[in-house]
C-alpha positions in Angstrom: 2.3 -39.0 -24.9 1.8 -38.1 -21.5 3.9 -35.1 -21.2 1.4 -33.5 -24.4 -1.4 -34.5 -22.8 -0.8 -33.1 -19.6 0.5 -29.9 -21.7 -2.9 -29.9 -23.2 -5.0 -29.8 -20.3 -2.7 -27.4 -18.3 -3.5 -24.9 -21.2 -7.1 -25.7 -21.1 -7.5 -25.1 -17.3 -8.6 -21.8 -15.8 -8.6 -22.5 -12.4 -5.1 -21.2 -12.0 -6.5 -17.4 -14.0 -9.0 -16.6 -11.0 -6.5 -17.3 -8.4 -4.2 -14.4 -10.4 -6.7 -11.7 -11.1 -7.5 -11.8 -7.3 -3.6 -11.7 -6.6 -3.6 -8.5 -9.0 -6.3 -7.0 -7.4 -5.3 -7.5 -4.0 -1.8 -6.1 -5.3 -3.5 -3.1 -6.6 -5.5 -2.1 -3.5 -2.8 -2.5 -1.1 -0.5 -0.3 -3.6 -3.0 2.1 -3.0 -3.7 1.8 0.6 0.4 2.4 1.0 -0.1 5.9 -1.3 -2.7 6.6 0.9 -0.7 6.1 4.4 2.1 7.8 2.8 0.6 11.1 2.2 -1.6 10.9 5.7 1.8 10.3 7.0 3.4 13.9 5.9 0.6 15.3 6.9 0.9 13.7 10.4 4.2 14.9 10.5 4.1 18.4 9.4 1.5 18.4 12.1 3.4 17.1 15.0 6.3 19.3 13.8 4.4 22.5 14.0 3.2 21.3 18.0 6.1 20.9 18.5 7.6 24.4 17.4 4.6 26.1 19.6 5.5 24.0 22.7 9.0 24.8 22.3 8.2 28.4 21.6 6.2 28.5 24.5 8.5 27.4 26.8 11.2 29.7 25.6 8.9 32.9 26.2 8.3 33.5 22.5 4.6 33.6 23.1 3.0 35.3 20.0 
């Protein structure tokens, strides 16, 4: 009897629901702060990399 009772009120409580659609939320925004990071990130990089081709342009006399 107490194992359908307890059965019972686990299916009748909500408490547990908010805690989850937070969780998915927070899952959701920090899936998109990565996307985010990743593309700032190539573009970071492809800028560094073309510094870095004009420094070492520069100090190989190819001055354009």
């Amino acid at each position: 009897m107490f194992a359908k009772d307890f059965i019972k009120r686990l299916l009748r409580d909500t408490r547990g629901a908010t805690a989850v659609e937070y969780g998915i939320i927070l899952a959701m925004i920090v899936i998109g702060m990565i996307a985010a990071l990743q593309s700032l990130a190539s573009e970071t990089i492809d800028m560094w990399t073309d510094v870095s081709d004009d420094v070492e342009a520069v100090n190989n006399g190819d001055v354009s």
